[in-house]
LUMDO-78776 format. One record per residue: residue number from 1; residue in three letters; x, y, z of N, C-alpha, C in turn. Coordinates in Angstrom, 1 decimal, padded with zeros to 4 digits. Layout:
     i    aa      n.x      n.y      n.z     ca.x     ca.y     ca.z      c.x      c.y      c.z
   NUM   ALA        X        Y        Z        X        Y        Z        X        Y        Z
...
***
This chain:
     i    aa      n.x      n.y      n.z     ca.x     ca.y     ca.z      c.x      c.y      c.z
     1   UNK    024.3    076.8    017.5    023.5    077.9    017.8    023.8    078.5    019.1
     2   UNK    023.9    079.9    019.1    024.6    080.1    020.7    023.2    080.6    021.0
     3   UNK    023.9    080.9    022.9    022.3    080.7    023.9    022.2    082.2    023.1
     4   UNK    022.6    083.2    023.0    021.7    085.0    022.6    020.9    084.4    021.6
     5   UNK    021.5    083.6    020.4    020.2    083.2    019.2    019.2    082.2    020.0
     6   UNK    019.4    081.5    020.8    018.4    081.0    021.2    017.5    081.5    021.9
     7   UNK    017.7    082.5    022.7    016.3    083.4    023.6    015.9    084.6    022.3
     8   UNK    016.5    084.6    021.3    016.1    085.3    020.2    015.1    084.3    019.4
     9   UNK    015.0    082.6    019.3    013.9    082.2    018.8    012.3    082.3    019.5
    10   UNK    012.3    083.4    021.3    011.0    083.1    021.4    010.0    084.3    020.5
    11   UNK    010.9    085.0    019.4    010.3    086.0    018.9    009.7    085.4    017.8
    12   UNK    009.9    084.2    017.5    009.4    083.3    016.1    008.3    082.8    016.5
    13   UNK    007.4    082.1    015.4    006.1    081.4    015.9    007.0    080.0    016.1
    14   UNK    006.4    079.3    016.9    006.8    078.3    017.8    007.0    077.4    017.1
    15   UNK    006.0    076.9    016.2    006.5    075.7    015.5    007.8    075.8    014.6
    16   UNK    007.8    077.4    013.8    009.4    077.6    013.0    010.3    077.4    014.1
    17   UNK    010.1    078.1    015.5    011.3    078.3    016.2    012.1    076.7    016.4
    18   UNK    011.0    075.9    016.4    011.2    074.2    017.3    011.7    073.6    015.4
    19   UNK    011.2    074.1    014.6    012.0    073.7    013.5    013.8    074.2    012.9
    20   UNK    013.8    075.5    013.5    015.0    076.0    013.5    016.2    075.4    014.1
    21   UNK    015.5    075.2    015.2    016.6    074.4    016.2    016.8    073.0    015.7
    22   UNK    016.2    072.2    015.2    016.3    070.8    014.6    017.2    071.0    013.7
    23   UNK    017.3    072.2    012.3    018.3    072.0    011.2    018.9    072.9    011.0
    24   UNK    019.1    073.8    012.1    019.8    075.0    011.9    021.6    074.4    011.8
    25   UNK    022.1    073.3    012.8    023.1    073.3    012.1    023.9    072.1    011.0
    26   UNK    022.4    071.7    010.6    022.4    071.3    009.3    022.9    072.3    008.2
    27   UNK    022.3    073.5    008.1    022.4    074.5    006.7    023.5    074.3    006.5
    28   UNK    023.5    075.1    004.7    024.8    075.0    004.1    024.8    076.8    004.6
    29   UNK    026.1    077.4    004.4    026.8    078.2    004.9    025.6    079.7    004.0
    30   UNK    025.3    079.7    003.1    023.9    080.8    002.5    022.8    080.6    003.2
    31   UNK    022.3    079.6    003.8    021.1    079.1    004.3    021.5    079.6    006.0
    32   UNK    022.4    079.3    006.1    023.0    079.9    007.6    022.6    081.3    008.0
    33   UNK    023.3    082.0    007.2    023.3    083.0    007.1    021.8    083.8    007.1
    34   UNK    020.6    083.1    006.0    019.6    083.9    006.0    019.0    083.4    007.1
    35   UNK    019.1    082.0    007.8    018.6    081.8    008.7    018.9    082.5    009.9
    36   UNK    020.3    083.0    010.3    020.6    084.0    011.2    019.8    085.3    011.1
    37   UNK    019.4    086.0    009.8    019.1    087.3    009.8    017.5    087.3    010.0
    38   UNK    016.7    085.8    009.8    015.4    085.9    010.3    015.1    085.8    011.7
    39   UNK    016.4    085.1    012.3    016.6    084.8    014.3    016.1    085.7    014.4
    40   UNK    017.3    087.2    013.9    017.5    088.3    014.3    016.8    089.6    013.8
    41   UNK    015.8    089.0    012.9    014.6    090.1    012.2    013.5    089.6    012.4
    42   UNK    013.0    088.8    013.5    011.7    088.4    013.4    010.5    089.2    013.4
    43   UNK    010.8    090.1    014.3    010.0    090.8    014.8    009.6    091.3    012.6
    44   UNK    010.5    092.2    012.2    010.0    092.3    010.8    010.2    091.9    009.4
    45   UNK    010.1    090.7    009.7    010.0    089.7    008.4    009.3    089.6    007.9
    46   UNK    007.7    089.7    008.1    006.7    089.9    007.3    006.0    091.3    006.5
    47   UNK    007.4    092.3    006.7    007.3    093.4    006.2    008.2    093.6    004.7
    48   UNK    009.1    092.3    004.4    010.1    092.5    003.9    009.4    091.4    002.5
    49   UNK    010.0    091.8    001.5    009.7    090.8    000.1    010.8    089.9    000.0
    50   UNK    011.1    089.2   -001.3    011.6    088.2   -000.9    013.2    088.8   -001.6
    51   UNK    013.0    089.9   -002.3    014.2    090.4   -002.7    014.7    091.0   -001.8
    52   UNK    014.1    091.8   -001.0    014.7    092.3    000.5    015.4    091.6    001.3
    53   UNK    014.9    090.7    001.9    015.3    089.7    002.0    016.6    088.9    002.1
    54   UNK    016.4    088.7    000.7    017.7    088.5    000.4    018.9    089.2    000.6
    55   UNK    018.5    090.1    000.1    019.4    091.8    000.1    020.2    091.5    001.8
    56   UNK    019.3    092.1    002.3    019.7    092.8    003.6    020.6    090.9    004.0
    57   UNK    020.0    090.0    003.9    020.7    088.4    004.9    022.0    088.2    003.8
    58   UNK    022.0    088.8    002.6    023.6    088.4    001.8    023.2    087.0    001.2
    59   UNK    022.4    087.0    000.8    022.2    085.2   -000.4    021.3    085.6   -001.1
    60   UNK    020.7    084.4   -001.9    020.0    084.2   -003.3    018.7    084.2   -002.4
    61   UNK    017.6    084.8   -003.9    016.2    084.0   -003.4    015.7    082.8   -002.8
    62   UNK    016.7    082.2   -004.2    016.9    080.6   -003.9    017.5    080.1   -002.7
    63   UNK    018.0    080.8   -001.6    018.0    080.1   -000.6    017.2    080.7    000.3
    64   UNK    016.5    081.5    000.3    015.6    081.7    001.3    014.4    081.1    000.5
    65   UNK    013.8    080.5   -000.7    012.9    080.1   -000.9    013.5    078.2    000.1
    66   UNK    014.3    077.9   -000.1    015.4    076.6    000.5    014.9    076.9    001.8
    67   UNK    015.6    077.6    002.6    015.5    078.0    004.1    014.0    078.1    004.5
    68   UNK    012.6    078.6    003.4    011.7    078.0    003.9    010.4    076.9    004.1
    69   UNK    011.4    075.7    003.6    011.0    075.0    003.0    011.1    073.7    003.9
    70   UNK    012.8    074.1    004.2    013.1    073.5    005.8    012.8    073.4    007.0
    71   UNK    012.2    075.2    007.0    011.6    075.1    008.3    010.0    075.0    008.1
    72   UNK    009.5    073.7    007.2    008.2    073.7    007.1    007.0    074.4    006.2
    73   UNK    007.7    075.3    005.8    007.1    076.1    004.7    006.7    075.7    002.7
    74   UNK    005.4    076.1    002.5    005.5    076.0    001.3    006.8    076.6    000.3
    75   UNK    007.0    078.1    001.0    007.6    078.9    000.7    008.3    080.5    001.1
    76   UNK    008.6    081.2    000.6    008.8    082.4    001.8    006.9    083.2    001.8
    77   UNK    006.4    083.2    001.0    005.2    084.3    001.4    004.3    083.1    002.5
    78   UNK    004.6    081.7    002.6    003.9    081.4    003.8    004.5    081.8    005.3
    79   UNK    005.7    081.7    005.3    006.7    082.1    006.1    005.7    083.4    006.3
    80   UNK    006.0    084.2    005.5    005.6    085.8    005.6    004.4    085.7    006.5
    81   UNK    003.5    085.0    006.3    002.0    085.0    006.4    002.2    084.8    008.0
    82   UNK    002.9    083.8    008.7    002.7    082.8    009.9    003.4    084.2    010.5
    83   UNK    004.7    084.6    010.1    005.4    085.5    010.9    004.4    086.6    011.7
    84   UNK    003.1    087.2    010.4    002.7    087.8    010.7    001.5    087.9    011.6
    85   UNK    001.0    086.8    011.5   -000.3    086.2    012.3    000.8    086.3    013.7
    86   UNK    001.9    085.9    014.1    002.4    085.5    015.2    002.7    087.0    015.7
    87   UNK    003.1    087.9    014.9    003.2    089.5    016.1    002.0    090.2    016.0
    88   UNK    001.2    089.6    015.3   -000.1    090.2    015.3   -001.2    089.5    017.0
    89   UNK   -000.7    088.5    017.3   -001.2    087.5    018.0   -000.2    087.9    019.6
    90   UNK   -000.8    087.3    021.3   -000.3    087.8    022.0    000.2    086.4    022.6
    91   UNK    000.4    085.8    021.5    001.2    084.5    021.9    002.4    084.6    022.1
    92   UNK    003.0    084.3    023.2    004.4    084.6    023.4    005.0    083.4    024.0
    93   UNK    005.7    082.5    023.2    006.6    081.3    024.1    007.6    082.0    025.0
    94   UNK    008.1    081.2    026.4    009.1    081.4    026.5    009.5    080.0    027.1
    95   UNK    011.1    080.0    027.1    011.2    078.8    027.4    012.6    078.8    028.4
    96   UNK    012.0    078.0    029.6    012.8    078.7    031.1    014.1    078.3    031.0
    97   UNK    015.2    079.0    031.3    016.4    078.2    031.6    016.7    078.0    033.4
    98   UNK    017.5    077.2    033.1    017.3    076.8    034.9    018.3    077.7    035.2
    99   UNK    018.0    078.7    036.1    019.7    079.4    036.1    020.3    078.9    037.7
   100   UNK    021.3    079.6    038.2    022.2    079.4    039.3    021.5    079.8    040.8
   101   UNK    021.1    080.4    040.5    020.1    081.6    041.8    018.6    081.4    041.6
   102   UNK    017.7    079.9    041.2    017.0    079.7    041.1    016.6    078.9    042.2
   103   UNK    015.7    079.2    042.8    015.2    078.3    043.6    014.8    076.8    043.7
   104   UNK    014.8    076.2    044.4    013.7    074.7    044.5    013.2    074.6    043.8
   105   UNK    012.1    075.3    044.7    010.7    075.3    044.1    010.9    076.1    042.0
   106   UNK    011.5    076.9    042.1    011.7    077.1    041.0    012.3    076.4    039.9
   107   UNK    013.1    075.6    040.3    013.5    074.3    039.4    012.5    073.9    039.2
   108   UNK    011.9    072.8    040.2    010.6    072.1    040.0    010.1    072.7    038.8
   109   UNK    009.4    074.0    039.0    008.5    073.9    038.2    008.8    074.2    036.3
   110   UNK    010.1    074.6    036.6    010.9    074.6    035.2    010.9    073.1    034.4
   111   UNK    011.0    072.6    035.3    011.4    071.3    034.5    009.8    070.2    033.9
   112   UNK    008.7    070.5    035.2    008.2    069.9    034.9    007.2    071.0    033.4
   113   UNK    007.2    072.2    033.4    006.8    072.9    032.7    007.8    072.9    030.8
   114   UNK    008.8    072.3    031.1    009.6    072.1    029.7    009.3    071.2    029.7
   115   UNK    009.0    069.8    030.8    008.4    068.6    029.8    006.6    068.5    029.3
   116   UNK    006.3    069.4    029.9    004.3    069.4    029.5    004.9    070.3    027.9
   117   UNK    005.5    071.4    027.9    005.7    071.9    026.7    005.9    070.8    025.7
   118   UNK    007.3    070.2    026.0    008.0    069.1    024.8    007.0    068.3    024.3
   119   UNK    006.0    067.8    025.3    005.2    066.8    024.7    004.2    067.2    024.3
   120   UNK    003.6    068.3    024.3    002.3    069.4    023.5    003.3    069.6    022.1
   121   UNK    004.4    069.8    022.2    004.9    070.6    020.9    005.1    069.0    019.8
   122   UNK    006.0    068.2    020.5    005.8    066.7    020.1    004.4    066.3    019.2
   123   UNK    003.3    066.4    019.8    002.5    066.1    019.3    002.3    066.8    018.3
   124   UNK    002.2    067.8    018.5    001.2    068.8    017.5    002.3    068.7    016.1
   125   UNK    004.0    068.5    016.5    004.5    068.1    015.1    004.8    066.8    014.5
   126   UNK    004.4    066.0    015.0    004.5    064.6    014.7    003.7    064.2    013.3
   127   UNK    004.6    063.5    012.2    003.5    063.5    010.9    002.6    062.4    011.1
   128   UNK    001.3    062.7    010.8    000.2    061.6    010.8    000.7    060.7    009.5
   129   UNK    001.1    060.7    008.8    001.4    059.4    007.9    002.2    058.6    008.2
   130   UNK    003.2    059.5    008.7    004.4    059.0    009.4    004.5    058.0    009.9
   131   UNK    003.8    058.7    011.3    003.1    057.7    012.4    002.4    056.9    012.1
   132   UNK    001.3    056.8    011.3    000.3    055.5    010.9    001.2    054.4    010.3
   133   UNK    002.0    054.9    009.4    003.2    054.0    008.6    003.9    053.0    009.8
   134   UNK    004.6    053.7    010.4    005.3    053.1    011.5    004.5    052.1    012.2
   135   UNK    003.3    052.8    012.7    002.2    051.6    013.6    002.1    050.4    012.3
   136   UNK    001.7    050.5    011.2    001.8    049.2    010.5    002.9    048.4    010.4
   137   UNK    004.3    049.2    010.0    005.2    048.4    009.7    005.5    047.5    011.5
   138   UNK    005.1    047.6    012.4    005.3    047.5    013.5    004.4    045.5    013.8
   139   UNK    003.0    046.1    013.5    002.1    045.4    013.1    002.4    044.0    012.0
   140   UNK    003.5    044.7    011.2    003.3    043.0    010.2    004.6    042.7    010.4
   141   UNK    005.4    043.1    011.2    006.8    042.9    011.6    006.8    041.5    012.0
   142   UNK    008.0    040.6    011.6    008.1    039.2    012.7    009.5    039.3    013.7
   143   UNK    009.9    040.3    013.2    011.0    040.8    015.0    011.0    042.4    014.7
   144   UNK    011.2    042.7    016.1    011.4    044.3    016.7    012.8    044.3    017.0
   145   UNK    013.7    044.9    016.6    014.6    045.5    017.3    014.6    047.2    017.9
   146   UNK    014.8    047.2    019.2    015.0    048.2    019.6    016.1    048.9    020.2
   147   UNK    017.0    049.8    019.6    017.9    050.2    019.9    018.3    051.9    020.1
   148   UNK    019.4    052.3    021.1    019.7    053.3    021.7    020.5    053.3    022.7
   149   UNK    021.1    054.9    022.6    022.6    054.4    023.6    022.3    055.6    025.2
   150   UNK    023.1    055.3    026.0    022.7    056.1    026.7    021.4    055.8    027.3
   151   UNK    020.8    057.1    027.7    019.2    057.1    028.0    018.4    056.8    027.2
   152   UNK    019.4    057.4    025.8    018.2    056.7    025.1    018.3    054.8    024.9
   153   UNK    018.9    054.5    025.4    019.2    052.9    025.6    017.8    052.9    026.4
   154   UNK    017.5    053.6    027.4    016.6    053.4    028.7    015.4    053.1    028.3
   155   UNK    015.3    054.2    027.4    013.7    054.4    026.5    013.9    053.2    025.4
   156   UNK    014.8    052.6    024.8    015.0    051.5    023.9    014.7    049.9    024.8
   157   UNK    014.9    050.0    026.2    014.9    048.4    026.6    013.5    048.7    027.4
   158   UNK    012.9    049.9    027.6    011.5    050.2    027.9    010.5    049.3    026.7
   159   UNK    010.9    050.0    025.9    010.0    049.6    024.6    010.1    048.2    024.2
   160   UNK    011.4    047.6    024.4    011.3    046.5    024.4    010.8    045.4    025.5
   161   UNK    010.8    045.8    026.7    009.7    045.0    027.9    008.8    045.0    027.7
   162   UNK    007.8    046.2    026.9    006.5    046.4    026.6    006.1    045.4    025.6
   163   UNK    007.0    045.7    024.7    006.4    044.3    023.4    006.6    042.7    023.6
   164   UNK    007.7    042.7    024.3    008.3    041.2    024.8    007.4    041.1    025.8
   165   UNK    006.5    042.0    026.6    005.5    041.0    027.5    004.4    040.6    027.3
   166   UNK    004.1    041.2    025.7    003.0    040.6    025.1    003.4    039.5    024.1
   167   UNK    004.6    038.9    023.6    004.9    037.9    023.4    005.2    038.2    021.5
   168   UNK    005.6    039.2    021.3    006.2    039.8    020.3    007.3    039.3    020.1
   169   UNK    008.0    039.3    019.2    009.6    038.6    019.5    010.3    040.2    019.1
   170   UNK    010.7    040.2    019.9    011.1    041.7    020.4    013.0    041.8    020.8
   171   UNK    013.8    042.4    020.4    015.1    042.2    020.6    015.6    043.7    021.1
   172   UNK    017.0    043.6    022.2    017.5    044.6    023.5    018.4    044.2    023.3
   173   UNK    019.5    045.3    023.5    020.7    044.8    023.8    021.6    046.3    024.3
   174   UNK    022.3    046.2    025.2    022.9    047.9    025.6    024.0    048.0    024.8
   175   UNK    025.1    046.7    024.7    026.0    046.5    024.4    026.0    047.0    022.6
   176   UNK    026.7    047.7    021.8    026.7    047.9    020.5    026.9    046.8    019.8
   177   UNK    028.0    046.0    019.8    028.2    045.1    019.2    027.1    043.9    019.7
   178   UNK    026.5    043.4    020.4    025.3    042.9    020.3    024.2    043.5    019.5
   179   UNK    023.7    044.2    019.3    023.3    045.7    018.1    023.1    045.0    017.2
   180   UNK    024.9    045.1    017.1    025.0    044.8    015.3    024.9    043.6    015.0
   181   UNK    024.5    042.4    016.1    025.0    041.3    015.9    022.9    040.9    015.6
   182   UNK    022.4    041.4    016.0    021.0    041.4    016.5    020.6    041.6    014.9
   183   UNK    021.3    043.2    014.1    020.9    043.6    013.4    021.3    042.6    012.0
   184   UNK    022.2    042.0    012.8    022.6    040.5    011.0    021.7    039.7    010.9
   185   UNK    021.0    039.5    011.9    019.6    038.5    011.7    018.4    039.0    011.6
   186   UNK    018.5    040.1    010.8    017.0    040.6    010.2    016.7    040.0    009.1
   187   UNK    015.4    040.1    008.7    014.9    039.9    007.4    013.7    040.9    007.0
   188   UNK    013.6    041.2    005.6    012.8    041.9    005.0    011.5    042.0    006.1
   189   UNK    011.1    043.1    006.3    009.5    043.2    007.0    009.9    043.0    008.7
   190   UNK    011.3    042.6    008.7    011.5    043.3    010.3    012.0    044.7    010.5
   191   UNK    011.7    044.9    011.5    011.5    046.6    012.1    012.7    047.3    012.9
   192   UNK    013.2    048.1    012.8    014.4    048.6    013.9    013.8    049.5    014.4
   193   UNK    013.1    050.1    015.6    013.0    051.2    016.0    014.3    051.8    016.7
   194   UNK    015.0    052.8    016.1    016.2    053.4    016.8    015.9    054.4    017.3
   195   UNK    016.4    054.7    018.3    016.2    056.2    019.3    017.5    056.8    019.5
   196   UNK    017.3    058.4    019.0    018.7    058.9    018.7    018.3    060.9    018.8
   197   UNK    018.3    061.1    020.2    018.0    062.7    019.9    018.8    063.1    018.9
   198   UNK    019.9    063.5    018.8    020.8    064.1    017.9    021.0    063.8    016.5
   199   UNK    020.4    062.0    017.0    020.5    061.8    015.7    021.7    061.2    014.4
   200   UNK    023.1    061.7    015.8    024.1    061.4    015.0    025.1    060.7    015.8
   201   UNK    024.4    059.2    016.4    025.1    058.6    017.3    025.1    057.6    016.3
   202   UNK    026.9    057.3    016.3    027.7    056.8    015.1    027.4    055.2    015.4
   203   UNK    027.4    054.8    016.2    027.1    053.2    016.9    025.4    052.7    016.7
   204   UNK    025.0    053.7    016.8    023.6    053.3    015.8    023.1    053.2    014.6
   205   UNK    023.6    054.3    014.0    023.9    054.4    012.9    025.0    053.0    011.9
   206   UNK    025.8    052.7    012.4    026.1    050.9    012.1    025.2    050.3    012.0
   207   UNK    024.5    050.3    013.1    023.5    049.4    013.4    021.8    049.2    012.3
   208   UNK    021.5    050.9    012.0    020.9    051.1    010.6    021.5    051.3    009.9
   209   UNK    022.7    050.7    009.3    023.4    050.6    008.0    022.9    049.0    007.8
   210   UNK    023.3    048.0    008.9    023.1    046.8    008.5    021.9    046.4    008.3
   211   UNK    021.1    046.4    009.3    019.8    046.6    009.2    019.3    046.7    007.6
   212   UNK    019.6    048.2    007.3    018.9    048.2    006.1    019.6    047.5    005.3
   213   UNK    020.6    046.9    004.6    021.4    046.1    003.7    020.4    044.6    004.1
   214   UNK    020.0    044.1    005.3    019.1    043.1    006.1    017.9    043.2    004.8
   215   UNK    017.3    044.5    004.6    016.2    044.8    004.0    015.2    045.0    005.1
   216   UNK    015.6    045.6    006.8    014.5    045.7    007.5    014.2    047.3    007.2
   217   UNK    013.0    047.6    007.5    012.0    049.1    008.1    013.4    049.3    009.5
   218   UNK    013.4    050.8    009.0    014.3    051.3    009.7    012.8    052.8    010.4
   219   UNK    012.7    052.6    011.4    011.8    053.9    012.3    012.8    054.7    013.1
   220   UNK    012.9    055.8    012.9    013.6    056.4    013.8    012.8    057.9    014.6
   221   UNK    013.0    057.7    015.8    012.8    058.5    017.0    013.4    059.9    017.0
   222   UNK    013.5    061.2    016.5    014.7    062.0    016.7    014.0    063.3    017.1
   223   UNK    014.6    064.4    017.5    014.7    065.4    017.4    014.9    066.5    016.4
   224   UNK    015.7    065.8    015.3    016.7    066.3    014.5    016.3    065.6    012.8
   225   UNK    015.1    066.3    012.5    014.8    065.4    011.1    016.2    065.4    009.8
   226   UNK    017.0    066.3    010.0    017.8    066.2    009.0    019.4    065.6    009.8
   227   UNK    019.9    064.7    010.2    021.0    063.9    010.4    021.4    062.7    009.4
   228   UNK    022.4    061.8    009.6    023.1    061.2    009.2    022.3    059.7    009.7
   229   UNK    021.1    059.5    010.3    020.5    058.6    010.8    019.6    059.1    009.9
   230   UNK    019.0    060.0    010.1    017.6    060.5    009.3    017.8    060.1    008.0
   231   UNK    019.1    060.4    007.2    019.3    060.0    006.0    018.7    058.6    005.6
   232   UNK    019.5    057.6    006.5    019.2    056.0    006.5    017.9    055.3    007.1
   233   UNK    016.7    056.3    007.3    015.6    056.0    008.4    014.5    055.7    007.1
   234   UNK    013.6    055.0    007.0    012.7    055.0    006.3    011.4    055.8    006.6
   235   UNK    011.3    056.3    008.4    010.0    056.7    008.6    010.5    057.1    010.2
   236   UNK    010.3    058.9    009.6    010.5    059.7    011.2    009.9    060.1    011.8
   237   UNK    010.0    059.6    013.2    009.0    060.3    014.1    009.4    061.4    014.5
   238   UNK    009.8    062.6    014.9    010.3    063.6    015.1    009.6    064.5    016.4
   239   UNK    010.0    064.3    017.6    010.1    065.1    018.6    010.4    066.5    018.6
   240   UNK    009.7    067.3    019.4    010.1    068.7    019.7    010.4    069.1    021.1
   241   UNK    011.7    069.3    021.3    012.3    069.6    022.7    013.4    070.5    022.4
   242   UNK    012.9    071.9    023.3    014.2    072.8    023.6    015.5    072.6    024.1
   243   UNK    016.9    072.1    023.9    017.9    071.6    025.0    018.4    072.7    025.6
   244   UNK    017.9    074.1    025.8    018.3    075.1    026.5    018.4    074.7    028.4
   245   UNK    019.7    074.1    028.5    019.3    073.7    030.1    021.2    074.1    030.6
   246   UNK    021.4    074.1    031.6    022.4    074.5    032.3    023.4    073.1    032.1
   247   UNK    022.9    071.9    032.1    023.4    070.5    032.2    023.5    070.3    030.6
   248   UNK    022.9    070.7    029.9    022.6    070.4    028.4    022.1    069.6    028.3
   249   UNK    021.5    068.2    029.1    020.5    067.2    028.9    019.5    067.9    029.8
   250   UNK    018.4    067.4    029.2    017.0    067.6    029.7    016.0    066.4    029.8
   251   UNK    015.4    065.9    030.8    014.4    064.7    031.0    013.3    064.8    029.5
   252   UNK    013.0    066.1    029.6    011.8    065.9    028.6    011.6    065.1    027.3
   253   UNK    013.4    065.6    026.8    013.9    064.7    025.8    013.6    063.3    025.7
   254   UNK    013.1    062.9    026.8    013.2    061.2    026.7    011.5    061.0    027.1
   255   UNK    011.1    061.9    027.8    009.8    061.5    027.7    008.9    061.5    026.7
   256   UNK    009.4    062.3    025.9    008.5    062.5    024.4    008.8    061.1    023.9
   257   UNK    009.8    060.5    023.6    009.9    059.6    023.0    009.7    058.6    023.2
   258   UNK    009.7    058.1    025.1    008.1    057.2    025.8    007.1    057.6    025.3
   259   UNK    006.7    058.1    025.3    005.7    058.6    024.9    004.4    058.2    023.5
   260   UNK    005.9    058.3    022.2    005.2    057.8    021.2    005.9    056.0    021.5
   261   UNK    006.2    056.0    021.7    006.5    054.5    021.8    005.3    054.0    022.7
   262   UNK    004.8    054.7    023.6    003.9    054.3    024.5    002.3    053.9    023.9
   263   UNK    002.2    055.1    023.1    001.2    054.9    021.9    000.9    054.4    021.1
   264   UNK    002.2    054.3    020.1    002.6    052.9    019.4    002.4    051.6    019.9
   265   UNK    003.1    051.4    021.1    002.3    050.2    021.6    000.6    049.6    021.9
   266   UNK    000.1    051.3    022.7   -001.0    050.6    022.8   -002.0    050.3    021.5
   267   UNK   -001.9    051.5    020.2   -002.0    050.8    018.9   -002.1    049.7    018.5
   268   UNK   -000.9    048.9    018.5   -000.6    047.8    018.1   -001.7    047.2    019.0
   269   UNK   -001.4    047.1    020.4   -002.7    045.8    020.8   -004.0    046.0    020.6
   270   UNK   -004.3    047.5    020.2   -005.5    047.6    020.1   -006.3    047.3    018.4
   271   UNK   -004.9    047.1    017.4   -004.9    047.0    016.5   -005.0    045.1    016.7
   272   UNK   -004.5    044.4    017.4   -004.7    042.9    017.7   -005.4    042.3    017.9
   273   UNK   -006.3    043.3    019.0   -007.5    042.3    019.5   -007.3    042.0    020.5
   274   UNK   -007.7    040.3    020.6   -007.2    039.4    021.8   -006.2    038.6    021.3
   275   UNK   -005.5    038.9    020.1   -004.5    037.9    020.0   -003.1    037.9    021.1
   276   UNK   -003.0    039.0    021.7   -002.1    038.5    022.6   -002.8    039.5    024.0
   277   UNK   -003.5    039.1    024.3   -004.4    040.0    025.5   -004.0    038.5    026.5
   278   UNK   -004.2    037.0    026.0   -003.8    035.9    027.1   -002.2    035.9    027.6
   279   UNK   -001.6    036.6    026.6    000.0    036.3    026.3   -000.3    037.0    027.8
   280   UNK   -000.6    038.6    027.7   -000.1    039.6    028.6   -000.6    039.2    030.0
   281   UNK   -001.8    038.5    030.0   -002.6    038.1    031.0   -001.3    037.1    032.1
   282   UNK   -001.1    036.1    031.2   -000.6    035.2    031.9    001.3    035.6    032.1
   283   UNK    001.4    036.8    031.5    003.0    037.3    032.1    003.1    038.3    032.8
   284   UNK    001.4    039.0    033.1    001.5    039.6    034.2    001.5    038.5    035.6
   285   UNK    000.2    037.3    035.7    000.0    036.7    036.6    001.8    036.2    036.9
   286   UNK    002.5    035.8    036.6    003.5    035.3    036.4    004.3    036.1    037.2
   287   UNK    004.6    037.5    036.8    005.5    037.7    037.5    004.9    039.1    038.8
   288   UNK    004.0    038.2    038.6    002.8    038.9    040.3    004.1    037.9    041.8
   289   UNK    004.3    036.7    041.3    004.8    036.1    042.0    006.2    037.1    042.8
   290   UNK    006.5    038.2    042.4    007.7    038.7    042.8    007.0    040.3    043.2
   291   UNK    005.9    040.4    043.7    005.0    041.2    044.5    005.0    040.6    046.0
   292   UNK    005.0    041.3    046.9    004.5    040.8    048.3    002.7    041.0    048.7
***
């Protein structure tokens, strides 16, 4: 997706827009296409039928009935409906890019303003089944693996300090081939939580191949509900973050994904009780010893 189609998605209602960007370059080459001519016709797409539509973007009904289905829709007259509540409405996203000739202070507030967005939008699309699924399979798990490369490694040995200090048997490793080595000793009803913005990091993806051959719950973290991980995932949590940034990485990316992990966690102990409230007690007092 180039940056002109991207400052062209703040003309869409926000949740399509934060959906477009997740599978836009998933489509097949007709779904592309109509998906380009709604970028570029938002403003009047809810004036248009579904044969028009078609007409004017060069494909079948059938893929724009496809194309809205993807981005969350029953179908195109819901599409139609949201499009039109949204220019009818003086809701306007925008979503800042950090430019060259931007100030300090203006960075500052860019960044911390795309991560309060990421994590409002995060929520609001995160599926509630999803998520409740995941907190149980989490719950009757007898090992965690947590894995991720990169930062998302960061956010993966986070999540694992959190469970391992309540005495979970909880498994880390940065190294890949430790990974995979982690991931040969699963058994049915153990859990992988993988973290993977894009979704298509090939060394993880190993890692949930064996896993599930293991017979473990495969959870995955992404941005990007339609990937090559997503395919192999049993249960997605799906983040919403713009990567419109000068660097192409963006912090917010990672904090959404603390985030449900953060919740998930406290879930689970809250879902426990006091069964491991002494665990945490006595591995906090423990390592108080290395406070002054």
């Amino acid at each position: 997706m180039t940056t002109a189609m991207e400052l062209q998605l703040e003309h869409m209602p926000h949740s399509c827009a934060l959906q477009m960007q997740a599978v836009y370059n998933t489509l097949k080459k007709a779904e592309k296409r109509a998906a380009d001519y709604l970028i570029g016709h938002a403003k009047g797409v809810n004036r248009l039928s579904i044969q028009e539509f078609a007409s004017e973007a060069g494909c079948s009904e059938a893929t724009v009935v496809r194309l809205s289905k993807k981005l969350g829709y029953e179908g195109f007259p819901e599409l139609k409906r949201d499009f039109a509540a949204f220019e009818n409405s003086s809701d306007i996203h925008e979503y800042g890019s950090i430019l060259d000739n931007d100030s300090p202070l203006e960075v500052m507030h860019k960044v911390f303003e795309a991560s309060a967005q990421g994590l409002m939008d995060t929520l609001n699309m995160l599926d509630p089944e999803a998520y409740s699924r995941a907190l149980q399979s989490l719950i009757h798990a007898k090992k965690i693996l947590f894995c991720g490369l990169g930062d998302a490694g960061a956010v993966a040995m986070e999540a694992h300090l959190r469970f391992l200090r309540i005495g979970v048997s909880s498994l880390h490793a940065a190294d890949p081939d430790t990974q995979l080595i982690y991931a040969t000793q699963l058994e049915p009803n153990d859990v992988v939580v993988a973290i993977s913005h894009s979704g298509r990091s090939r060394q993880i993806l190993d890692v949930v191949k064996v896993a599930k051959d293991r017979g473990a719950t495969v959870i995955l973290i992404t941005n990007f509900p339609v990937s090559p991980l997503s395919k192999k995932s049993d249960l997605i949590l799906q983040t919403a973050v713009f990567s419109k940034n000068m660097t192409g990485e963006i912090m917010s990316k990672r904090i959404t994904a603390l985030c449900i992990i953060e919740s998930l966690y406290i879930n689970f102990m809250l879902n426990a009780g006091s069964i491991f409230a002494e665990t945490l007690k006595v591995a906090n007092e423990t390592i108080a010893i290395n406070k002054i």
